[in-house]
SEGU-65872 format. One record per residue (C-alpha): x, y, z; residue number from 1. Coordinates in nm, 3 decimals, padded with zeros to 5 digits. Each point is the difference from the previous one (the first is absolute). Last residue first. Layout:
BEGIN
R      xx      yy      zz   k
R       X       Y       Z NUM
...
REM end
This chain:
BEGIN
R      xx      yy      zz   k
R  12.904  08.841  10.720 334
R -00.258  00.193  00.207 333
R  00.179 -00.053  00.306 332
R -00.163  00.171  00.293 331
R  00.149  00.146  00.322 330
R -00.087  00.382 -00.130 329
R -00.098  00.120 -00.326 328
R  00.096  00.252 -00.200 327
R -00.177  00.295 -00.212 326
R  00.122  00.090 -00.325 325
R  00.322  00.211 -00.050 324
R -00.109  00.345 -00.031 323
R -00.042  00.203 -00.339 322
R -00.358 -00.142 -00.003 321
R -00.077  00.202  00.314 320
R  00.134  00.332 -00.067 319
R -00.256  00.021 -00.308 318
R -00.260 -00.129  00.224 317
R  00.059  00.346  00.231 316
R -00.042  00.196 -00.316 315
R -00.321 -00.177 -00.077 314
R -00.120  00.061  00.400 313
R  00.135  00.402 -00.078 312
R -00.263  00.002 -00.302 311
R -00.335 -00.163  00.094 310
R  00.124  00.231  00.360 309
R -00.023  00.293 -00.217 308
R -00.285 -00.115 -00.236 307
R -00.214 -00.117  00.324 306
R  00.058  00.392  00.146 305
R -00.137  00.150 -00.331 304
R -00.337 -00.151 -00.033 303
R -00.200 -00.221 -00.187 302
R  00.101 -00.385  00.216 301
R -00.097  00.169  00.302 300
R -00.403 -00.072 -00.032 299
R  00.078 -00.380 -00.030 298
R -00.375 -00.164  00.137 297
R -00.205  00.257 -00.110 296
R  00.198  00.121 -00.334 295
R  00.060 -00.383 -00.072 294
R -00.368 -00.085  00.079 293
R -00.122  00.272 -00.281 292
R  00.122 -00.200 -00.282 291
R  00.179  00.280 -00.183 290
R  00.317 -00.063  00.163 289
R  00.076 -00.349 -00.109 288
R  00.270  00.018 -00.219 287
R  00.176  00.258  00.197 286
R -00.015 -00.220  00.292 285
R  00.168 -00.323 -00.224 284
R  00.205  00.287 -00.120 283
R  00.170  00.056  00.335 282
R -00.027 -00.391  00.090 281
R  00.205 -00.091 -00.260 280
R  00.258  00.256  00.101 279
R  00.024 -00.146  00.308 278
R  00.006 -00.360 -00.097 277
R  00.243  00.069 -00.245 276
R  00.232  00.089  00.319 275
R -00.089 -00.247  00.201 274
R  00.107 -00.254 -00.229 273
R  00.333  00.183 -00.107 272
R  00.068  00.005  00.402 271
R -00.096 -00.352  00.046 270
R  00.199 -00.132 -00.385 269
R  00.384 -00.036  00.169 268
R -00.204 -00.271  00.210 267
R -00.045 -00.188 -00.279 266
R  00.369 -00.109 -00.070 265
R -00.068 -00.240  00.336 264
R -00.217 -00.248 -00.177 263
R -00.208 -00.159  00.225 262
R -00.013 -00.367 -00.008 261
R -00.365 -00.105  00.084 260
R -00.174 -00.206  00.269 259
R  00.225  00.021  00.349 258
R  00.144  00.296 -00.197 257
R -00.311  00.233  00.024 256
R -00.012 -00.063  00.382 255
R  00.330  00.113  00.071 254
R -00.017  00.242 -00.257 253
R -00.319  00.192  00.118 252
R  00.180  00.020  00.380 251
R  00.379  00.140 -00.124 250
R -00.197  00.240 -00.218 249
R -00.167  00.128  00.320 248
R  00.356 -00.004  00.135 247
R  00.080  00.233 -00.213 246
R -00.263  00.207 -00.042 245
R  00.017  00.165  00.337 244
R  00.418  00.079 -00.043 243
R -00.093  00.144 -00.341 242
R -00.266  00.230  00.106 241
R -00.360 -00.110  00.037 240
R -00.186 -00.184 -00.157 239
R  00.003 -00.369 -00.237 238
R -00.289 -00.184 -00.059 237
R -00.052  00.205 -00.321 236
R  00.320 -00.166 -00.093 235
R -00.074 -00.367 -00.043 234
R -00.252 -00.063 -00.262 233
R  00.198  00.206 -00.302 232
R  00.314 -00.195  00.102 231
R -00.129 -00.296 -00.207 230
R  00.038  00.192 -00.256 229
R -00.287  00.082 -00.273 228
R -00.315 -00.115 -00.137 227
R -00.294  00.116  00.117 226
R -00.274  00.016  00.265 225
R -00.188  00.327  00.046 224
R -00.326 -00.161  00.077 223
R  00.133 -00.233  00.224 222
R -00.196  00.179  00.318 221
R  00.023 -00.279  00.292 220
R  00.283 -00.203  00.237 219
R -00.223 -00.165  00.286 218
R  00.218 -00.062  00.269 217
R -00.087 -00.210  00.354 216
R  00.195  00.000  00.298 215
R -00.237  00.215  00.168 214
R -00.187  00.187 -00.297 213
R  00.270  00.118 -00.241 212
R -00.157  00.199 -00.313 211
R  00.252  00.090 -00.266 210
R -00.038  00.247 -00.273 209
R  00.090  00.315  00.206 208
R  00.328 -00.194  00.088 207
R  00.061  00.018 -00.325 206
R  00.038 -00.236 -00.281 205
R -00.116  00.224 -00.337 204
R  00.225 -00.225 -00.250 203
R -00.207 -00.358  00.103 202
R  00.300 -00.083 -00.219 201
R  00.007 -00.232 -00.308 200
R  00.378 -00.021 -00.091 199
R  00.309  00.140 -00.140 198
R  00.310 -00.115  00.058 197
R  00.279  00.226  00.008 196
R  00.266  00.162 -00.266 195
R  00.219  00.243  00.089 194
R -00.005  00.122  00.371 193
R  00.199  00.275 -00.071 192
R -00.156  00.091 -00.304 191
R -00.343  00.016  00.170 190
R  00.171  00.266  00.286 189
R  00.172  00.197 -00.281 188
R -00.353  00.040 -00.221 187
R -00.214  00.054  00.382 186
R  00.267  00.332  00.033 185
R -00.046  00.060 -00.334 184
R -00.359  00.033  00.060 183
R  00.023  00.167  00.351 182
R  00.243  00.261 -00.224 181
R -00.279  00.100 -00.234 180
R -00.270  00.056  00.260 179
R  00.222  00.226  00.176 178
R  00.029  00.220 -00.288 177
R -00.293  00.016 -00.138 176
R -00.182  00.051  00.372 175
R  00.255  00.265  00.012 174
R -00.117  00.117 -00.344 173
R -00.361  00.014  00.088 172
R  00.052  00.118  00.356 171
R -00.085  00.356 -00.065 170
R -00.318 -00.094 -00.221 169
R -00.099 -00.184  00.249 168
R -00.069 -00.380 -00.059 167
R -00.321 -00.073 -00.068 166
R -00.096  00.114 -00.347 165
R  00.062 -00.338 -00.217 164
R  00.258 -00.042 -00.263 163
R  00.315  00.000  00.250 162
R -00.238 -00.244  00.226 161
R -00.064 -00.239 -00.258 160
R  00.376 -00.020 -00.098 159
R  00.078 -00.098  00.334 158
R -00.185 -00.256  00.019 157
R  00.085 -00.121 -00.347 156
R  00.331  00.030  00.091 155
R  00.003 -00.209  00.322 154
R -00.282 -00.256  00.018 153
R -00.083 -00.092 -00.315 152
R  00.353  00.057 -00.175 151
R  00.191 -00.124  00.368 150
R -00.131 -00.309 -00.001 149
R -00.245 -00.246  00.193 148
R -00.136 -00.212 -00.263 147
R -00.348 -00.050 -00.132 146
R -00.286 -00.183  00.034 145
R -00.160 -00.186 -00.280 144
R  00.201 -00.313 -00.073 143
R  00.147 -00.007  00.348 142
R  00.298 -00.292 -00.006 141
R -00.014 -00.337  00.155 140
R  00.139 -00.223  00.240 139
R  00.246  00.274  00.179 138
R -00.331  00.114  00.196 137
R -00.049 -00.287  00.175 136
R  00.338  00.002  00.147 135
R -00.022  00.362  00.012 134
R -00.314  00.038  00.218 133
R  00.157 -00.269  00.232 132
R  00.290  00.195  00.060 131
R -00.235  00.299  00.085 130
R -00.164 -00.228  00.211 129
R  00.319 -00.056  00.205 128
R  00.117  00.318  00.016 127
R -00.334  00.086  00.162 126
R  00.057 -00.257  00.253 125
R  00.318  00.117  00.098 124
R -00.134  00.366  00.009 123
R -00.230 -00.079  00.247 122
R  00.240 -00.189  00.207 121
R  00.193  00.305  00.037 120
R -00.228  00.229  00.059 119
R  00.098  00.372 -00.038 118
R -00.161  00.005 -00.334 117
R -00.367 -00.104  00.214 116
R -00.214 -00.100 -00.266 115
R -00.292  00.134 -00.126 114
R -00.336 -00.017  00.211 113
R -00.235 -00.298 -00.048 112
R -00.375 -00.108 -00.140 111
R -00.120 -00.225 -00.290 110
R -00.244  00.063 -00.276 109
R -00.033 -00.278 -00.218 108
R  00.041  00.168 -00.326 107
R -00.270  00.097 -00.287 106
R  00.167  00.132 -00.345 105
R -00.167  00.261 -00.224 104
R -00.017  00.142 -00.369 103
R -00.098  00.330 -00.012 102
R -00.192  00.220 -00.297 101
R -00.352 -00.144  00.027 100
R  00.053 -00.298  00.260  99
R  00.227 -00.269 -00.132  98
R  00.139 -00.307  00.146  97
R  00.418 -00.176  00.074  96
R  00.025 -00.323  00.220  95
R -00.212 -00.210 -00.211  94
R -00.012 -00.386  00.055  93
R -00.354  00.049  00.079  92
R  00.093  00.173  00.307  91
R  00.351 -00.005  00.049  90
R  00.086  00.250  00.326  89
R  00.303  00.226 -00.054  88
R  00.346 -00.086  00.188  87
R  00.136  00.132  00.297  86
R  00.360 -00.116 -00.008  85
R  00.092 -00.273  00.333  84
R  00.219 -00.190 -00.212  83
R -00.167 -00.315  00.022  82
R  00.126 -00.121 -00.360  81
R -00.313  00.054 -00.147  80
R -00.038  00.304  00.134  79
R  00.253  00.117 -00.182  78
R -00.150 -00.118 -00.361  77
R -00.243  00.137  00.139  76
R  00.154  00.354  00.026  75
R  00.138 -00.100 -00.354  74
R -00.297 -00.057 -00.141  73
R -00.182  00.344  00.103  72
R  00.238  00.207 -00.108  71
R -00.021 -00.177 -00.325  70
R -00.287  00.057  00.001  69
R  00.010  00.366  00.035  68
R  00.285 -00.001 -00.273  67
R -00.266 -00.207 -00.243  66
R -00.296  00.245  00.089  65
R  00.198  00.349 -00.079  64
R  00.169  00.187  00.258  63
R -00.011  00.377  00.063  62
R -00.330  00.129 -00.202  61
R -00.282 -00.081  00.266  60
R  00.155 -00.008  00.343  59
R -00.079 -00.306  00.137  58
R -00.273 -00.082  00.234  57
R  00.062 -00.206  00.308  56
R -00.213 -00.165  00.247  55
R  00.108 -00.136  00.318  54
R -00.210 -00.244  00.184  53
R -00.138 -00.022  00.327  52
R -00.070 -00.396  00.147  51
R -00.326 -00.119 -00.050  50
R -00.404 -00.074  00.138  49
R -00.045  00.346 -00.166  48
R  00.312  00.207 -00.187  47
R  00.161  00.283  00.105  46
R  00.177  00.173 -00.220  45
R  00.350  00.170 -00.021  44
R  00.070  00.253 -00.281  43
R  00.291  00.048 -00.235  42
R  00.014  00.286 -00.222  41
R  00.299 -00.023 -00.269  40
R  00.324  00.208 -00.021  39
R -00.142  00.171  00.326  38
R -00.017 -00.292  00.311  37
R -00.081  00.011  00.338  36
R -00.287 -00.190  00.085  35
R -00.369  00.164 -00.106  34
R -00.229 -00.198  00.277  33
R -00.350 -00.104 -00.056  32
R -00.246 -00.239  00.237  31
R -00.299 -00.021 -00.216  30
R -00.032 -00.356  00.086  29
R  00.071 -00.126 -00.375  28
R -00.106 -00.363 -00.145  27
R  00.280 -00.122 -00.202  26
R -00.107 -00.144 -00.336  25
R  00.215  00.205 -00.254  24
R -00.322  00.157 -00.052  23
R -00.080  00.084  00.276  22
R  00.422  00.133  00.060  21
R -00.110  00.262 -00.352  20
R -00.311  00.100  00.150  19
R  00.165  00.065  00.375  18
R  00.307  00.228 -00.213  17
R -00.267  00.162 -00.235  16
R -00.177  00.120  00.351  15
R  00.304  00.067  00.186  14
R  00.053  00.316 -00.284  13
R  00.273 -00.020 -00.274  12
R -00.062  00.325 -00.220  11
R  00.257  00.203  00.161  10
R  00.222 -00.257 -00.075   9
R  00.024  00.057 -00.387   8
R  00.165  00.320  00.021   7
R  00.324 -00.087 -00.119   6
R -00.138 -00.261 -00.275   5
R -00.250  00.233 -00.190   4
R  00.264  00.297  00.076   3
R  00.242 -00.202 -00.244   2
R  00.337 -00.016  00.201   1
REM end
């Protein structure tokens, strides 16, 4: 990525951030907090006489203004339906503004831990606004955003890292090699589903990205949302060996199917899902390496040991998608 865009961070100081919220027309305490976040930078303010907001500024050079918005829509679009999805703040009927190179959202700011994947209940519910997330979802199509596949997320992935310099020159062709028979390993698994709906996904739904606060959830972070399976908001919910993930399948499902029909032929797609996502995630690291918070904040990533164990986890998903798909237990999806 153009240097000009990689680097552009190191120029965001608190200072622009309170200039750009005056004008916006919030009045800032001076209470600052950087939250958790490296694709973008997203900040928490305080705000006088008000609740704290959340403030985020997009990557310059990812998305363009009509995918951002549409982002944007859909999350209200959520909202909308009182689907508890975080959505950004409307202030002049804008959602989307400019500051020098960034655009930026503002967010309510609201307060949880992730959810408990041992949890029964927990996972009911989240089943259940997953469901929810399709049904509104199946009503439209992205115009902007694109699909979940395995070009973007598989071979070009890979493809970036063979023409990069991270991988070792001793593991180049075993990275090759391995990286070539995850991807007809994902091939086999999507041909054995055959065709699926496709939908608009939240597509980054993790229990990272949801906030539960008593018996409240607040689902957040749509900034990766896409088209794809419905499966694709499922699995990351899903740890453990098989005989843990079954019956956490078992407790998504139940509550998924008291508002959507899940189609069973998905769950031949977990494995192929996870794997893309790992490889996706390689180069999404490689990608960003020159912006100096990766190399603070990921400092294994350039080394030997995380190509060896990058390696025997992709072997391991090969394994995978040549099993039958997971079960579950004491539930009829049919």
């Amino acid at each position: 990525m153009n240097d000009e865009y990689t680097l552009a961070y190191t120029n965001l100081q608190p200072a622009d951030i309170f200039d750009v919220l005056d004008e916006l027309g919030f009045l800032c305490s001076g209470r600052f907090l950087a939250l958790n976040s490296y694709e973008n930078r997203v900040y928490k303010i305080g705000i006088e006489d008000g609740d704290d907001i959340v403030v985020k500024f997009y990557r310059p050079g990812r998305w363009d203004d009509d995918a951002i918005i549409e982002e944007h829509d859909f999350a209200l679009e959520l909202a909308d339906q009182d689907i508890p999805v975080v959505a950004p703040l409307e202030i002049d009927e804008e959602t989307l503004f400019q500051t020098g190179p960034f655009r930026l959202a503002v967010y309510p700011c609201h307060g949880g831990r992730a959810p408990e994947l041992d949890d029964e209940d927990q996972l009911k519910q989240l089943g259940r606004f997953v469901a929810r997330i399709h049904l509104v979802g199946a009503t439209a199509e992205f115009d902007y955003r694109p699909r979940i596949d395995i070009e973007s997320y598989g071979t070009e992935s890979r493809d970036f890292l063979l023409e990069s310099d991270f991988i070792p020159d001793e593991m180049y062709e075993v990275y090759a090699s391995v990286a070539d028979l995850v991807l007809a390993g994902v091939e086999d698994c999507f041909a054995r589903v055959g065709h699926v709906q496709e939908l608009r996904l939240h597509a980054d739904f993790h229990p990272g990205n949801v906030l539960v606060a008593g018996d409240r959830f607040h689902i957040v972070d749509l900034d990766d949302a896409r088209t794809g399976p419905a499966v694709q908001d499922l699995w990351m919910f899903l740890s453990g060996d098989r005989d843990e993930q079954t019956p956490q399948l078992g407790a998504l499902l139940k509550g998924y199917q008291e508002f959507r029909r899940f189609d069973a032929r998905e769950l031949n797609l977990i494995e192929a899902l996870r794997s893309l996502r790992l490889m996706h995630y390689a180069a999404w690291l490689a990608r960003r390496w020159d912006d100096p918070a990766f190399k603070q904040a990921f400092p294994w990533f350039d080394t030997r040991r995380y190509w060896d164990e990058h390696v025997l986890t992709l072997r391991e998903q090969v394994a995978l998608m040549q099993e039958p798909p997971l079960e579950w237990r004491d539930f009829d999806l049919h």
